[in-house]
C-alpha positions as CSV (number, residue, x, y, z in Angstrom):
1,X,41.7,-58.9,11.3
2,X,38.9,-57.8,8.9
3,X,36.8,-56.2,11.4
4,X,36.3,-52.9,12.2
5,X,37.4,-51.3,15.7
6,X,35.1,-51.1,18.3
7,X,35.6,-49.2,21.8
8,X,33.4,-49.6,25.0
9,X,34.5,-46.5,27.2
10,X,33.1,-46.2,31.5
11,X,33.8,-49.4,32.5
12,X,34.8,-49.7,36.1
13,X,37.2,-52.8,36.4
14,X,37.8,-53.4,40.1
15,X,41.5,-54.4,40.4
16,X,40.1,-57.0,43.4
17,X,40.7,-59.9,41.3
18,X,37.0,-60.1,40.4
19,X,35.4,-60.2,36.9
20,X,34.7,-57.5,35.2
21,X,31.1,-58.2,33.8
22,X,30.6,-56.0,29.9
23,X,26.5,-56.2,29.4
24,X,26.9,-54.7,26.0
25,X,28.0,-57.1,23.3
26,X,28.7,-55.3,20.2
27,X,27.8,-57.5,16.7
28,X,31.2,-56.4,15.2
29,X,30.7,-56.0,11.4
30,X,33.5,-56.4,9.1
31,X,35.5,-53.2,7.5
32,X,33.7,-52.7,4.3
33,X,34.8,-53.6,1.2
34,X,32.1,-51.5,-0.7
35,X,33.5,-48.4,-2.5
36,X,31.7,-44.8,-4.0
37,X,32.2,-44.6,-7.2
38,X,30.1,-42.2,-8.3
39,X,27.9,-39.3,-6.3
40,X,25.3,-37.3,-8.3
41,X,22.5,-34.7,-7.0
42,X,19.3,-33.6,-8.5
43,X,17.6,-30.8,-7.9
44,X,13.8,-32.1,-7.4
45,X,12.3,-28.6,-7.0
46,X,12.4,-28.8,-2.9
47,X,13.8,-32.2,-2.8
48,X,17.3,-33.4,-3.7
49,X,17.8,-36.6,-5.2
50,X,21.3,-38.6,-4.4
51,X,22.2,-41.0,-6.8
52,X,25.7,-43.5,-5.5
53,X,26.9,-46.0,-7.8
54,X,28.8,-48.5,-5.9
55,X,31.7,-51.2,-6.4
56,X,31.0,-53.9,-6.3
57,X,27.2,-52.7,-6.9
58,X,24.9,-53.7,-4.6
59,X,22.1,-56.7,-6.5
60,X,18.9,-58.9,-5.0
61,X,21.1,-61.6,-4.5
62,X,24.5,-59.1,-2.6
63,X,22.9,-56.6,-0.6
64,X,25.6,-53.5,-0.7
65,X,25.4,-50.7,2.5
66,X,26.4,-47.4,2.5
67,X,25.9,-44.1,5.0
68,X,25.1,-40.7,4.2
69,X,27.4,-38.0,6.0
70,X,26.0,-34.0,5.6
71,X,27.8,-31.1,6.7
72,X,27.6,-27.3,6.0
73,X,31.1,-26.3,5.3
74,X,33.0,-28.5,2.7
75,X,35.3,-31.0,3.8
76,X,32.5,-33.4,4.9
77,X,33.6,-37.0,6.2
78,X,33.0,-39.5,8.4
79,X,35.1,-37.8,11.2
80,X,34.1,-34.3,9.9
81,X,30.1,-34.0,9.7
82,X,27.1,-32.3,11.9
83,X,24.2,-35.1,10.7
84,X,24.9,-39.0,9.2
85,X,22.0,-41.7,8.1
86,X,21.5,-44.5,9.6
87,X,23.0,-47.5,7.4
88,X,21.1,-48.2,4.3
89,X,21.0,-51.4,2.5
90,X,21.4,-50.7,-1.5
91,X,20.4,-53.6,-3.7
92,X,20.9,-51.7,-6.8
93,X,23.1,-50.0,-8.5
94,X,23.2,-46.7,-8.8
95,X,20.9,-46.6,-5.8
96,X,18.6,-42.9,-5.5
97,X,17.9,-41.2,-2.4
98,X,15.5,-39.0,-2.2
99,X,15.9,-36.1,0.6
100,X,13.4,-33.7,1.4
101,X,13.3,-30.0,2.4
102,X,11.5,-31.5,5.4
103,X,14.7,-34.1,5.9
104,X,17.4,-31.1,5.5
105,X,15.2,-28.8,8.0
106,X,15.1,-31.9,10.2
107,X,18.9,-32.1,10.2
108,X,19.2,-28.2,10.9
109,X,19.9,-27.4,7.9
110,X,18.2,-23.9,6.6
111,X,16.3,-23.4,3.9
112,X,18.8,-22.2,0.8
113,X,21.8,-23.0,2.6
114,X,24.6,-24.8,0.8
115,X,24.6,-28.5,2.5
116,X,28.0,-30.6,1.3
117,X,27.3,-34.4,1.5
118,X,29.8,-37.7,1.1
119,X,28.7,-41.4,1.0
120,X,31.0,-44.2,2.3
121,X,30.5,-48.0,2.1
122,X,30.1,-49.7,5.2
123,X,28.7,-52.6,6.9
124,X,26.0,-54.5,7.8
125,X,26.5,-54.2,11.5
126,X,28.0,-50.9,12.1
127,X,30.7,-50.8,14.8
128,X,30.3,-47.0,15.6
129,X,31.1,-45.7,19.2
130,X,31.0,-42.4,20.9
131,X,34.4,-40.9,21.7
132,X,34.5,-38.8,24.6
133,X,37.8,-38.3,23.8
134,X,37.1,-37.1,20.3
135,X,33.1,-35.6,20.8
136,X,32.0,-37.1,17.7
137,X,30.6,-40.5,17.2
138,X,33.1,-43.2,15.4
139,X,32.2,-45.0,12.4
140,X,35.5,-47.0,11.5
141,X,34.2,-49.8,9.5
C-alpha cells in the first residue's frame, strides 16, 4: 500500500520446481503525494521558462520532485506524451525551468511549432517500466 506499481516483463520461470532468480531489484518509490498547482511559461526570446508551484512546496529542508511531460498535440500526460524529463528535485517553490531552443530541437521538436507540456509530482525513486503491452514507458507513481 503506498507504493507505486512496478512490472518486470521477460522473465522465463521454469515450471521445474527451481527458483526463479530476478537480477533487477527495483527501489520502489512511494506514489507521490506532491500536487501542480500552478504551471506558467515565459517566453525567453528562444528559450521558454516553466515556472510549477507545488503543494506541499518543495523547501531546503523537504525536497519536492516533479517530471516534465512534452507533446505536440494537446492532451499531454503521463500516458499521452512523445519526450518526459528525467525526475527533478525542486526545493523551492515555484521552481523555474529553463528550456532551450537547443532542449526542444533535442526532443524533436521543430523550430515554431506549438509544443503542449504538463508537470506531475512524483517520487524520489521513480517506478517507471516499459510496457510492451502498451509501447510507452509507465510512470505510475
Amino acid at each position: 500500500m503506498g507504493y507505486g506499481t512496478y512490472k518486470l516483463y521477460d522473465v522465463n520461470h521454469n515450471v521445474s520446481g527451481a527458483n526463479t532468480i530476478i537480477t533487477k531489484i527495483p527501489s520502489l518509490g512511494k506514489i507521490s503525494t506532491t500536487e501542480v498547482t500552478s504551471l506558467t511559461v515565459d517566453d525567453a526570446g528562444a528559450d521558454i521558462i516553466i515556472s510549477v508551484t507545488t503543494d506541499p512546496g518543495g523547501t531546503s529542508n523537504s525536497s519536492r520532485y516533479i517530471r516534465y511531460f512534452f507533446n505536440s498535440q494537446s492532451g499531454v500526460s503521463n500516458t499521452d506524451y512523445t519526450k518526459y524529463s528525467e525526475v527533478l528535485q525542486i526545493n523551492i517553490n515555484p521552481h523555474d525551468k529553463t528550456f532551450t531552443k537547443s532542449d526542444l530541437n533535442d526532443m524533436g521538436f521543430a523550430s515554431g511549432s506549438t509544443v503542449y507540456v504538463k508537470v506531475y509530482g512524483e517520487s524520489f525513486y521513480s517506478n517507471e517500466y516499459d510496457d510492451p503491452t502498451l509501447g510507452i514507458r509507465v510512470f505510475p507513481n
